[in-house]
N, C-alpha and C positions, 0 to 999 in steps of 0.2 A: 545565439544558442542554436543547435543542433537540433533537427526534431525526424525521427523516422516515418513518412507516411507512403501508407501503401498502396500501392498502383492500382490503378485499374483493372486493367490485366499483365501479364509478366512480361518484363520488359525482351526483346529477341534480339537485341544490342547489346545490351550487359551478359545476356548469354554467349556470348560469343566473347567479349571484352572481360567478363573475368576471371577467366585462366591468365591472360597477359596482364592484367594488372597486377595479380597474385604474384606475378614473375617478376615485375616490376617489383613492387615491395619487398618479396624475399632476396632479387639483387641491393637493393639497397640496405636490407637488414644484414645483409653478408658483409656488405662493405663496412657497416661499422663493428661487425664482430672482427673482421680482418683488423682491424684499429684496436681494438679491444687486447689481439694477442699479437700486436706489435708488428704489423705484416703491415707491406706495402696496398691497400685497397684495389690499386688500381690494377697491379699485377696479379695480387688474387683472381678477381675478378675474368683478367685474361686468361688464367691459368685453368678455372672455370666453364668459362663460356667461350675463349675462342682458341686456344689450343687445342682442344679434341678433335676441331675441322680441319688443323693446320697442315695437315699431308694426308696420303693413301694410306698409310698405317693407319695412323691415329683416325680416320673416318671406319676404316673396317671394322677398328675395334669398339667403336660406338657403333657400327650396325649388329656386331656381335653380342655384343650387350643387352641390345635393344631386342634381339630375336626371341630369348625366353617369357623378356617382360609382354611385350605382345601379344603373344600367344595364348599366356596366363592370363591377361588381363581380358581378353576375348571372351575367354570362356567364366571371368569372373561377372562381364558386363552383363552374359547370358542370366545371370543370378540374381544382380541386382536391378535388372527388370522386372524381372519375375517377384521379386521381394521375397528373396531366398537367401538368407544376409552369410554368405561362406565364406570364413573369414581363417579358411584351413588352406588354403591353395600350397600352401608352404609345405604343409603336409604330402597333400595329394600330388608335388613333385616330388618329393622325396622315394615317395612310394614308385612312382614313374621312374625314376634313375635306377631304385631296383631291380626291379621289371623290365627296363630298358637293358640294363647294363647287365643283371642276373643272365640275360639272354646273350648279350655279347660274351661274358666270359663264359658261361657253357658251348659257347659254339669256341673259344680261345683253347680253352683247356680238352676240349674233344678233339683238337685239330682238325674242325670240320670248318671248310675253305669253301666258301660260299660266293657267287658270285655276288657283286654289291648290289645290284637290283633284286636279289632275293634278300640279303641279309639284313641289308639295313631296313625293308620296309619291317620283316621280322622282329627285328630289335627292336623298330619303335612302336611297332602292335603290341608288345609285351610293355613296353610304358605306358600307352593309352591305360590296356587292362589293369596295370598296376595302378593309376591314378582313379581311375572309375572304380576298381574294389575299396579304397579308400574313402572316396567320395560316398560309396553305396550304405557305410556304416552308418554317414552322418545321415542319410535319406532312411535307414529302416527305424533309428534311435526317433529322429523328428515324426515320420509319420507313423511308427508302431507305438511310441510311449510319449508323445507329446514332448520331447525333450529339445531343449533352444539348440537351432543349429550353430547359432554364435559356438557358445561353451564348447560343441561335443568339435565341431570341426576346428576351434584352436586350440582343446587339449588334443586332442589326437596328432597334432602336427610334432608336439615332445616323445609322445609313440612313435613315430613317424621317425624320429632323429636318434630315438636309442634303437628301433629297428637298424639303422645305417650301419649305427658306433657298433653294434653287436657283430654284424654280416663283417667289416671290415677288421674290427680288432680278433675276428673268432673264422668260424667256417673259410670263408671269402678270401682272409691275408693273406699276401702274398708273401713265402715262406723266402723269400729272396730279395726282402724289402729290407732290410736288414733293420729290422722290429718296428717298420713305419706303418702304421696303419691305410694300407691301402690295396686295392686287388691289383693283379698283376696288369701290365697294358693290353686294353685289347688288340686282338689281331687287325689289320690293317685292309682286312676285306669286309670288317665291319662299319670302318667310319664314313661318316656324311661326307664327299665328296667336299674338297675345297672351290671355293665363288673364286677368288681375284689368289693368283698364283703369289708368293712369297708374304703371304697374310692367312691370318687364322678362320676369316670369315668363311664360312660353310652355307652351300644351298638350303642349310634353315631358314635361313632370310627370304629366301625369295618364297620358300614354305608358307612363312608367317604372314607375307604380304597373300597368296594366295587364300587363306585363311580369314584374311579380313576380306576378300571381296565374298567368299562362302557365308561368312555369317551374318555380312550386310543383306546378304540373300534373306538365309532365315528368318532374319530378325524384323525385315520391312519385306517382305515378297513373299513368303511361306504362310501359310494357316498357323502350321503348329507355333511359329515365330510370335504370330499375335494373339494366339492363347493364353502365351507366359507370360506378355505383357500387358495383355487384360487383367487377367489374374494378381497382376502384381498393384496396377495402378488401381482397379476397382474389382476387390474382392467380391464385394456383394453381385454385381455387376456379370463375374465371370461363373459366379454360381446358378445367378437364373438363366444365364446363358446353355447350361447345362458343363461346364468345363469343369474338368474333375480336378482339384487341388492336388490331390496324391497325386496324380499323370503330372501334372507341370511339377511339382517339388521334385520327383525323380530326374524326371529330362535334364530340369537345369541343373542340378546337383551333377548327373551322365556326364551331358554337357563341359561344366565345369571343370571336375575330374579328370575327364578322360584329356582334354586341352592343357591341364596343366602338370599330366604325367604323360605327355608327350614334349613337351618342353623339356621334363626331367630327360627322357631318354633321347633327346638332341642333345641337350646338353653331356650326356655320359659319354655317348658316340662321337659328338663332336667337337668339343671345344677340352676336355681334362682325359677322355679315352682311356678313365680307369674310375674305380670309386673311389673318393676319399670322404673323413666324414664332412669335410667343410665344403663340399662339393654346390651348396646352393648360398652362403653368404646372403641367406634372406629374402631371394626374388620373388617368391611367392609372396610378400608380403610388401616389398617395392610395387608387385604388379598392382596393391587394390589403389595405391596413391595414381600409378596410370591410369586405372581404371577411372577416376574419378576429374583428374583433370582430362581427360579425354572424352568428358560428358558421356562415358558408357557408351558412346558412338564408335565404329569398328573404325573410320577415319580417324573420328581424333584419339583413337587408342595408338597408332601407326605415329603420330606425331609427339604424343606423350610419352610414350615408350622411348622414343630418339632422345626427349627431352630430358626423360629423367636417368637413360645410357649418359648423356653428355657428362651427369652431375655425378655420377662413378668413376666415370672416365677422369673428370677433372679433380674430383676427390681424391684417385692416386697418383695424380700429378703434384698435387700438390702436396703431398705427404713426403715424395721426394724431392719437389725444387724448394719448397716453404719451410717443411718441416709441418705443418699443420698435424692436429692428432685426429687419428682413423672416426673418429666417430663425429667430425664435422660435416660427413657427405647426409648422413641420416639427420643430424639437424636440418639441415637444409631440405632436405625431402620432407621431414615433419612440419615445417616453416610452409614449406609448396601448400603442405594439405590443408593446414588449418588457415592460412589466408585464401585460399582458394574459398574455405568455407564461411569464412565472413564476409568474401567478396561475392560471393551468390545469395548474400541478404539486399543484394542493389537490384534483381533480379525480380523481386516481389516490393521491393520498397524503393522508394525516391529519399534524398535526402534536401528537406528544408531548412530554410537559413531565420530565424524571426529573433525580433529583439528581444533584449531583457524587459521589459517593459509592456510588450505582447504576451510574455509568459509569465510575468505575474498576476 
């Protein structure tokens, strides 16, 4: 018989070991779903996990992938330090691709031709702001009326999505789309700069990587960094310390926000360089799964981000060589999360072996 007893102190081996055991299990639980709907296991699997590496294309497009979720997940880790549970990101890109993209097509449709070192930082100034006005709702609702930031920041993200469907089927459409819901392309002196020539990857990437060494800063080297995470780990604690609760709820919310409507407004400028309403396909809510296997650390956010790029990447791989149906890629990330979370009960607990006869 099995018996859970609990450690001494938390083990900093299993902390490390289980996201990969997690990943462990959930390939194995693939493999028998792949069995399940008549698929070759072993080929799935590749299809999965080592096709996405197998050339220069297919690595770009997992670093492309990877660039929103990172960025998102950065500013989501800034939150759940804090114990600021914002569970809108989804939203607060949304809002950022407006913002972002709002500005690109005003500068499209003005014929104003801007150098790219002035436009694009412009463009994505206008998704930060769009992301942090979004964010700032769910920061006045929690600290003006005591209201759960959970609820307000993921209903707001359905606001957030009929804001889009409205901008692009109304004002926004492009009258030349011949009745496709989508703005016209932006101009060409607004987009992010292409990384690796005959590939989609854009210097967002090296953005996001600069990004995680910025917020490794904040978050262990800065004061205000160890405010939020006072605050978060020992509330009582951060209050005789004198640290004001409203001050850290805003910041990380700021924070947050602004990180994950700038992701929007990379994304608008650089990878679809127009609006549509399917323009986010979920990332903001992909990003709290990286956030989580990436133990809220800006490194392992950079590696979870890759990891859970790979499993999109492989999820339309396999929709065209297997046949697989679209919505095996989101199993599979739901499978990451919640083994992930039973495998961080080995973290507080040891597991013992004793007989039947010991436990009667």
């Amino acid at each position: 018989m099995l018996k859970l007893e609990a450690r001494a102190q938390p083990s900093k081996l299993m902390s490390l070991a289980s996201p990969v055991l997690a990943l462990v299990l959930t390939a194995i639980i693939a493999a028998l779903l792949f069995v399940a709907l008549g698929k070759d296991p072993v080929k799935g699997l590749a299809i999965f996990f080592i096709e996405p590496w197998s050339n220069l294309r297919q690595i770009s497009e997992v670093l492309l992938k990877a660039t929103p979720l990172i960025v998102i997940a950065l500013g989501l880790a800034v939150c759940y330090r804090s114990n600021v549970w914002n569970i809108g990101a989804e939203g607060q890109y949304l809002l950022g691709v407006l913002g972002g993209g709002g500005v690109a097509l005003w500068l499209t449709t003005q014929g104003i031709v801007l150098p790219k070192i002035a436009s694009v930082p412009l463009v994505l100034l206008g998704g930060v702001l769009g992301g942090m006005a979004w964010a700032a709702l769910v920061a006045l609702l929690r600290d003006k009326f005591n209201a759960s930031e959970i609820l307000c920041s993921l209903m707001l993200v359905y606001v957030a999505q009929q804001l889009v469907n409205y901008m692009v089927f109304g004002p926004w459409k492009d009258p030349k789309a011949f009745g496709f819901p989508q703005t016209k392309n932006f101009d060409a002196s607004t987009w992010l700069p292409n990384l690796l020539g005959g590939t989609r990857l854009h210097i967002g990437f090296i953005a996001a990587l600069v990004l995680v060494a910025v917020m490794w800063v904040f978050m262990f080297r800065i004061y205000r960094g160890y405010q939020l995470q006072v605050g978060g780990l020992a509330p009582a604690a951060a209050r005789y310390a004198g640290f004001s609760a409203s001050t850290s709820l805003w910041t990380a919310l700021m924070i947050s926000g602004g990180l994950a409507g700038l992701a929007g407004g990379m994304e608008a400028i650089g990878t679809i360089r127009q609006i549509t309403p399917h323009i986010s396909a979920g990332l903001g809510f992909t990003a709290i799964i990286v956030c989580f296997v990436g133990r809220l650390h800006p490194v392992g956010i950079v590696f979870a981000g890759l990891l859970l790029s790979m499993m999109i990447i492989g999820g339309e791989l396999g929709q065209s060589r297997l046949g697989l149906p679209n919505a095996l890629t989101g199993v599979f990330q739901g499978l990451l999360l919640v083994l992930l979370l039973a495998c961080d009960t080995l973290i507080n607990f040891r597991i013992r072996v004793r007989s039947a006869l010991a436990a009667a």
